[in-house]
N, C-alpha and C positions, 0 to 999 in steps of 0.2 A: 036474761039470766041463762047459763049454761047448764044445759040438761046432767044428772049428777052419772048416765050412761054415756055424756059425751066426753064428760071432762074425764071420766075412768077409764076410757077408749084411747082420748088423747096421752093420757102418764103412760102408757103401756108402752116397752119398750117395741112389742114388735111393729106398734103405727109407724116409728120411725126406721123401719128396716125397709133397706134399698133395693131399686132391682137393678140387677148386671149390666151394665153401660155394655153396649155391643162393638165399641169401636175405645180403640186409646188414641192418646193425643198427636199421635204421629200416622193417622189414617191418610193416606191421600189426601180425599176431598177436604182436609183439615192443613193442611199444608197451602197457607193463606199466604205467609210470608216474604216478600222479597227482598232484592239488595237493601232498597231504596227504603222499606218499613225497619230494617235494623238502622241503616244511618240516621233517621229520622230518631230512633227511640235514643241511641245516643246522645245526639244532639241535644235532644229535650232532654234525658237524664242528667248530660252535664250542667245545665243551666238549670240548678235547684239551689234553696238554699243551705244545704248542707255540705255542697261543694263549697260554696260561699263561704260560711261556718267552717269547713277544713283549710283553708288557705291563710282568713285571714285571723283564726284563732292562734297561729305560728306566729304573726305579729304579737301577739299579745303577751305568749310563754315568752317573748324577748327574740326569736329571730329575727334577721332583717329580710329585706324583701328578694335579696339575691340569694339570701340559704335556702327562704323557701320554693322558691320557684325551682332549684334543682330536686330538691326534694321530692316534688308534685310530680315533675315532669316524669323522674326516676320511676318513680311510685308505679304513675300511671301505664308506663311502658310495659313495666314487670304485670302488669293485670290484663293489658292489651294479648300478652303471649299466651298466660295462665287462661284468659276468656277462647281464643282461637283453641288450644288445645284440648280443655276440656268443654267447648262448646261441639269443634268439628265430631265427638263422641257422638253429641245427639244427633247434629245434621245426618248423620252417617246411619245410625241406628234405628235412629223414631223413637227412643222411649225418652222418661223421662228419667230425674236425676233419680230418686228413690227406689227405682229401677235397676239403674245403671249400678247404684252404688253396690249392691248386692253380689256382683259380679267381683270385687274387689274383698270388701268388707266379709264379704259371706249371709247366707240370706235372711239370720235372724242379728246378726251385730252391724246388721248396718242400718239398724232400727236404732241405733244409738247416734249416727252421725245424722238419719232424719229428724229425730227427737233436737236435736241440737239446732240444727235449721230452725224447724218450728219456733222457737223458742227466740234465738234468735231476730227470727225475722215478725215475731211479735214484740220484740222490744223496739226493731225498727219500729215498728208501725206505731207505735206510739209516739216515740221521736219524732217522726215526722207530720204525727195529729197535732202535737202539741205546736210545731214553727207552721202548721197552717191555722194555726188559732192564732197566731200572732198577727196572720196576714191580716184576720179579718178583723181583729180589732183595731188594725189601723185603716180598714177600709171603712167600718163605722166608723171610727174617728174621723176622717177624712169626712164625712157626713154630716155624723153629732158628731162633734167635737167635745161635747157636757158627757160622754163617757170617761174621759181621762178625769173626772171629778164624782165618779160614780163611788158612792163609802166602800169602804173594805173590811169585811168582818172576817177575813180568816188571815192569823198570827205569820208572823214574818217566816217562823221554821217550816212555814209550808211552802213556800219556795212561787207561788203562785197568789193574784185575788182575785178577788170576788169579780170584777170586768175578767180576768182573766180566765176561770172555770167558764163564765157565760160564752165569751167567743171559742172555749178551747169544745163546749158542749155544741154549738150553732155550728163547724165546721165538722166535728164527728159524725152528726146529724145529713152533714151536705153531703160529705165523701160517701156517707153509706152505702146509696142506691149505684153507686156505681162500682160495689165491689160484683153483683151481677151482671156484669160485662163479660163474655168470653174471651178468653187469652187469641181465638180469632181473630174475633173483633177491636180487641184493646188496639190495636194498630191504629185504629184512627185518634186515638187523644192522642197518642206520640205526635200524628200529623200537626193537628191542629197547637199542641205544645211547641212543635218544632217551627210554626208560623208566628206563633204568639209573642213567645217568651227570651229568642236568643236577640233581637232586636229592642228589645225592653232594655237588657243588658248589653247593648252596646251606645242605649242611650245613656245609661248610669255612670258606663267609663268615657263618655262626652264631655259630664255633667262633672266627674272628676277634674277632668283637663282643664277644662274653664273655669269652676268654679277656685281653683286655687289659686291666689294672687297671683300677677308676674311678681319672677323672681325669687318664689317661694317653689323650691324643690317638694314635688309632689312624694318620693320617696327619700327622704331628707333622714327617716327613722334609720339609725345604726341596730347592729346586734347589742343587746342589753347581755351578753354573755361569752364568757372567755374559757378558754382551755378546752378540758375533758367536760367539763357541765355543757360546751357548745357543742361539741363532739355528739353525746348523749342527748340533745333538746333536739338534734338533727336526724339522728339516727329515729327517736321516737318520733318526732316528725313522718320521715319516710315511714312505718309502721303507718299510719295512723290512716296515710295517703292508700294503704294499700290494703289497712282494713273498713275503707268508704267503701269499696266494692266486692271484698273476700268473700262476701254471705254469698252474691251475686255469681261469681266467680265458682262457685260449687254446683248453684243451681241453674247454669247456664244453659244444661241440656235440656230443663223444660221448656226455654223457648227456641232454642234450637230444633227441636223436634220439629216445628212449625215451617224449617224452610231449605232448603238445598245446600250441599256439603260447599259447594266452590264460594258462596255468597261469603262464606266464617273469613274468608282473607283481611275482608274488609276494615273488620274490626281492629287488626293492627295498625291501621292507618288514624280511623277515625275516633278512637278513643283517650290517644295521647294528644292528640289535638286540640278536641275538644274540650278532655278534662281541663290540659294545661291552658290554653285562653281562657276558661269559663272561670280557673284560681287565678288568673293575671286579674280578670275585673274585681275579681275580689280583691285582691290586696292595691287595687289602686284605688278602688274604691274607701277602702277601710285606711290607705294612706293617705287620702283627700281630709275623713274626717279624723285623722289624727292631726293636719295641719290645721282644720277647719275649726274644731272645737276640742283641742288641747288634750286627747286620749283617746284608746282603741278603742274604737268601736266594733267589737265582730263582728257582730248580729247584724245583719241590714235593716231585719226588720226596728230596730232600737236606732240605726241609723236613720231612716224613713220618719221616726217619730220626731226627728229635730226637723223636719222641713217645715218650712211653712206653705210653701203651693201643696191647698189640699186636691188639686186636680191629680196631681203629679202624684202625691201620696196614696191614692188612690188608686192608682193605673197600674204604677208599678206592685204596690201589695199584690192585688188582682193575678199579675202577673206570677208574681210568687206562690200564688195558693194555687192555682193550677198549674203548676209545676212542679207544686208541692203534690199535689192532687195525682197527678198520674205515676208521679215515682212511685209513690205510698201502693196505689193499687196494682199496678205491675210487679215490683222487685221483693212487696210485702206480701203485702194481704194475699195474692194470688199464690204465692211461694208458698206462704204455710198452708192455704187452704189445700194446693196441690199432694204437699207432703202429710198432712195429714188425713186424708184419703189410704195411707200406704200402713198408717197407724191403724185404723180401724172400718176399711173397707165398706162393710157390712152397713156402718149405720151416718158415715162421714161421706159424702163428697165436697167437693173441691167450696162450691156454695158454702155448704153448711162449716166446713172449714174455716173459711173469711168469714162468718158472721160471729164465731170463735175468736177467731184473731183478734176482731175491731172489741170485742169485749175487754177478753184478758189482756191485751195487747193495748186498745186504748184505756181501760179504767184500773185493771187491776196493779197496772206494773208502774204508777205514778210516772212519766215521762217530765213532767216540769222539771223530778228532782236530780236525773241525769244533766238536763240542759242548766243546773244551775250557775254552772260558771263554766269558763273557756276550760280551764285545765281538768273539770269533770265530763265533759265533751272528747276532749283529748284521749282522756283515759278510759272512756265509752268505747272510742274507736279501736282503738289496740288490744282492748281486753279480751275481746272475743276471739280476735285472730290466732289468739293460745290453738285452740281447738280447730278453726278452719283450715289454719294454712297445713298442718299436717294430713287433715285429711281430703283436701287440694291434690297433694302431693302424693299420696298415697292412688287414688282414682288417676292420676295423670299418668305416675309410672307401670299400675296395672294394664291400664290398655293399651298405650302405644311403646314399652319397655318392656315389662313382665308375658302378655301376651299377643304383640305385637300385632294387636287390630284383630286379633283371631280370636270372638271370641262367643257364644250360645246366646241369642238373645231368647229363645224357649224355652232354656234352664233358668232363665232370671227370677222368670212366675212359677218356678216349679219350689216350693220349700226342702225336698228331696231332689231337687236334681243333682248335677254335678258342680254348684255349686254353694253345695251345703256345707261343704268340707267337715270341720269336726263340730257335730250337732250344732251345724247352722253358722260357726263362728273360724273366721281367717285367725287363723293365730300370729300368723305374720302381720297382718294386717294390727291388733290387737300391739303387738311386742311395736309396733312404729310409732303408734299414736303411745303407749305408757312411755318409750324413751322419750319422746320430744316434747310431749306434755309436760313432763316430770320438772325438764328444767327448766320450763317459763311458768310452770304456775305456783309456784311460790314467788315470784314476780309479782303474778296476779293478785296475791293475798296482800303483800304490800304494797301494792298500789290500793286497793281499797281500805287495808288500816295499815296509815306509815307506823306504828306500833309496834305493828312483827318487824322484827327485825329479818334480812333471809340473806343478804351479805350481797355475793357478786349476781345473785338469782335478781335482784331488783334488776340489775341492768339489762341483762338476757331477754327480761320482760319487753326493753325496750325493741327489741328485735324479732320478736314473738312470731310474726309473720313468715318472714323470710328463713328462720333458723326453724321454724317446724314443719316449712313445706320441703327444704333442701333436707334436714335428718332425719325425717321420716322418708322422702322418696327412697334416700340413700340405704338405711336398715329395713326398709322394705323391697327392695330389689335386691339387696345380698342376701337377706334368709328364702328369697323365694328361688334364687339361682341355687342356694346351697341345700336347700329344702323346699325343690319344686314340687306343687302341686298337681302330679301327674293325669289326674280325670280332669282338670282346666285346660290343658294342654293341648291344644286342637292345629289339624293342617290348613286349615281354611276355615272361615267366620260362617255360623250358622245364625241368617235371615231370615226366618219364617215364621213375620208374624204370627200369621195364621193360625198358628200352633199354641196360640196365647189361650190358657184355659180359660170358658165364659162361668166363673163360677165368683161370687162375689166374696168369696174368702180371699181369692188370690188374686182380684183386679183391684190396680194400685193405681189408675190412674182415673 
């Protein structure tokens, strides 16, 4: 029984008050990363299933298999450039995103673009708890198999049963202990992902090839869609493709911070590659079981459950959850734990953050009810990108346009420094994100109730990505040319860390 001086010790807030971390994430001896650990994370990030899930859910809204592959490839290119320019910020800098953003944003609004992260990247992580609960109820199954016969007491509008809460709580359960992993250290599941799981997936698109009759065209599925509707299924498509990684895409610099400026090249190379072969197995895969049993199958894991080799069922799930497994804890959990660190210093780190995220993030934000069909997936992906891709754009054209690489990284942790601009807030900054916001988010609102009517704003939504990182870069580099920020305005880029105050109001990392 706990002593009633212990348990009044433990409520108090100031038990949980931190002490000042001596180093941030860009210390030297913290600069773990090489070429070879970013193409590895690559690799394993593309072979997940929600690459899977974004390729071949385009089959499903009615693409055919040639709309979608340009769409992907497109996609993935435009995120390959977006990851090198605002990654090479951190290689160059050493800080991280919540950091950096401050320089741009200004030092208390850009507590609004971390807030948004957070949130964000707790919705991932749900999403992704939830398609590694799927893995594992097909690896018991593949076991028992008397789980696919297990009763179900909770009503169809819950989108999820009773097997399905159990493997989706056994898989929360497993990922947990490894959200204590340092962003260090995480380097090695990428490895071990990067050995495991792209070879799984070149046996699934084998297992296509063969398994479809001769003579039976494996991509046989035409476009189910004509005119402007194909126009538009294509266009939100690319969106979709390029909100799989937007979240990513913003907070590139926290793992950039971990490795050398010249290594960021890489990514141009290895990430259109990747992604697009990792959507090819998908839609050949999900076009095998379109010939194979008479509709789209997205999901692999739903694919997986028509097999009957439970070895084969097994191996591959396997494969799936730890790939599921290491996205979740790198581009999620790690992310918000990082950015909320910058929320509340004093009583958050990066730890106690992920263990925030896996709560609200897996139980509170329902995740089944997102994944309950392809076209609520769809529109999961793009919704978000309202809000990232402007301020994407916005941090892109700040530092290598507006202040051309030159720029305080000792003011960053200063709330008074020079860049507080007007009590704390970029008005320029501010005036980018209300124009291009303005006209995709009533997009936003009818895409979650087709009811509102918003007229040609639905469509805009479909381009939400691209139209709010290009018109925001664009009205944020004219008002800042026509109303520069003259204390941001420097002849050469001030480096010294050093200078970083050790006081735990103002370490963000």
């Amino acid at each position: 029984m706990v002593k009633p001086s212990r348990l009044s010790r433990f409520t108090r807030l100031s038990t949980w008050k931190l002490e000042p971390e001596p180093h941030g994430p860009g210390a030297p001896h913290l600069r773990t990363w090489t070429t070879f650990s970013f193409v590895a994370y690559w690799i394993s990030d593309a072979t997940n299933v929600a690459t899977w899930d974004l390729a071949s859910s385009m089959l499903a809204i009615g693409l055919s298999w040639r709309q979608a592959m340009p769409a992907i490839a497109l996609g993935q290119f435009i995120m390959a450039i977006v990851m090198v320019l605002n990654g090479t910020i951190g290689a160059r800098l050493h800080i991280p995103f919540p950091v950096l953003n401050r320089s741009s944003f200004g030092f208390w609004f850009s507590y609004f673009s971390v807030i948004s992260r957070v949130i964000l990247s707790m919705f991932w992580f749900g999403i992704q708890t939830f398609v590694g609960s799927e893995c594992v109820y097909q690896m018991i199954k593949a076991i028992w198999p008397s789980i696919a016969h297990l009763p179900n007491h909770l009503p169809p509008s819950a989108h999820i049963t009773t097997s399905g809460m159990l493997c989706y709580f056994i898989y929360w359960s497993i990922q947990f202990p490894f959200m204590f992993i340092s962003p260090q250290k995480i380097r090695v599941v990428f490895l071990v992902k990067a050995i495991i799981v792209p070879p799984t997936w070149l046996a699934l698109l084998i297992w296509a090839l063969i398994k479809v009759p001769p003579g039976r065209d494996l991509f046989a599925q035409r476009a189910q869609l004509n005119g402007s509707e194909l126009s538009w299924a294509w266009l939100s498509s690319l969106n979709s493709a390029l909100g799989s990684y937007a979240t990513l895409g913003v907070n590139i610099p926290d793992f950039t911070t971990n490795k050398s400026f010249h290594s960021q090249y890489i990514q141009l190379v290895i990430i259109p590659i990747a992604f697009t072969f990792a959507s090819f197995v998908g839609l050949a895969v999900t076009s095998a079981g379109i010939t194979l049993y008479g509709k789209v199958i997205w999901d692999p894991l739903e694919l997986i459950d028509h097999w009957d080799n439970r070895a084969a069922a097994f191996f591959a799930s396997f494969a799936f959850a730890l790939s599921t497994l290491g996205t979740n804890i790198s581009a999620n959990s790690l992310s918000a734990g990082n950015d909320m660190t910058a929320l509340y210093p004093s009583y958050i780190n990066i730890r106690r953050g992920q263990i925030i995220c896996a709560f609200v993030g897996g139980w509170l934000l329902c995740p089944w009810e997102i994944l309950a069909s392809a076209t609520g997936f769809l529109s999961f992906m793009g919704g978000y990108t309202v809000f990232l891709g402007p301020i994407t754009g916005i941090m892109i054209t700040d530092y290598w346009l507006v202040h051309r690489t030159r720029v305080d990284v000792p003011s960053m942790y200063q709330p008074h420094g020079r860049y507080r601009y007007i009590s704390g807030v970029n008005w320029r900054a501010a005036a980018a994100m209300i124009v291009s916001v303005s006209l995709t988010f009533p997009g936003l609102i009818n895409n979650i109730n087709p009811n509102v009517q918003v007229g040609v704003g639905a469509r805009l939504f479909d381009i939400s990505y691209l139209l709010g990182l290009t018109l925001a870069s664009a009205v944020y580099f004219t008002l800042s040319k026509l109303f520069p920020a003259h204390e941001t305005i420097l002849d050469h880029a001030i480096l010294e860390p050093e200078t970083v105050p050790d006081s735990g109001k103002d370490r963000s990392y």
